[in-house]
Phi, psi and omega in degrees: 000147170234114156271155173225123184244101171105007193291158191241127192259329183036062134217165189265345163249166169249147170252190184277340174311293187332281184315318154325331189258314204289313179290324168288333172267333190267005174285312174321332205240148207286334167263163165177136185223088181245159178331336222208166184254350160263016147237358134312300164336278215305323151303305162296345171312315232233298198219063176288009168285327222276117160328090195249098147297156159217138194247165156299147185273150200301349192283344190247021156262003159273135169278156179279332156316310194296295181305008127312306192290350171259026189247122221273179182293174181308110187274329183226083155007315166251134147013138184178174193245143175267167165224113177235110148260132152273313185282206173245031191266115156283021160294292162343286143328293172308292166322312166315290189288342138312328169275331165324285197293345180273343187260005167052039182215170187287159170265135178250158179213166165264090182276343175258033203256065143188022133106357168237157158278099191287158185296311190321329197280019191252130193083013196217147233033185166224032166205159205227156153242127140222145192068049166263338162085165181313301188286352167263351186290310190317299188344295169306334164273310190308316209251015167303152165257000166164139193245141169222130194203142151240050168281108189305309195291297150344297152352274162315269173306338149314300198286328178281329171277335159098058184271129161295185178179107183282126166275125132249000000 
């Protein structure tokens, strides 16, 4: 059986590729399951025979105990601020380090979190995480003195740890 449980579409469209891939591969699977009811929309566009659930996402079907038990030790020892942006706004960036400098503390950042270093992130933060995998990222959110993220997961695990945290 091929199931999809929880999948994340993150665009507000489909292009004709996008349809073109989803009517060939998503008639196969016995299930499909996404986060949200506009991307259930975006899927019934594309394919309205197919059954579309929408679900909870899965990082919030874990108690912050279950998530511990995946949680790697203190990876960096002093105080600091995280920063996870998927995107790529130096505004953005520019706000961390203006809040970074009024809290006197460093910034950790993913400057390689989609497998390149993007430009917003050159020259910015001072300790960097890769490749630490699901337990150092939770680590890292557990042991922030405040995460700025625009990010839903970022979010989440703020919230699950009872982190402050600026969305932007």
């Amino acid at each position: 059986r091929k199931i999809s449980y929880a999948a994340s579409i993150s665009m507000n469209q489909l292009d004709s590729e996008e349809q073109a891939f989803f009517q060939r591969y998503l008639p196969s699977f016995d299930a499909v399951s996404v986060r949200s009811e506009h991307e259930r929309g975006l899927l019934r566009g594309v394919l309205p025979q197919k059954e579309v659930e929408v679900v909870l996402d899965p990082t919030l079907l874990l108690t912050v105990e279950d998530w511990e038990r995946c949680c790697a030790p203190r990876i960096i020892e002093a105080d600091y601020i995280l920063c996870y942006f998927l995107g790529d706004s130096r505004e953005h960036r520019q706000f961390a380090q203006k809040i970074a400098i009024e809290m006197k503390l460093p910034i950790v950042t993913f400057p390689f979190l989609h497998g390149y270093k993007r430009p917003a992130d050159k020259g910015f933060g001072d300790f960097f995480s890769v490749g630490d995998g699901p337990e150092g990222f939770v680590s890292l959110i557990k042991h922030a003195r405040l995460i700025i993220t625009d990010s839903f997961h970022g979010c989440v695990f703020s919230i699950l740890y009872h982190k402050d945290f600026l969305a932007v």
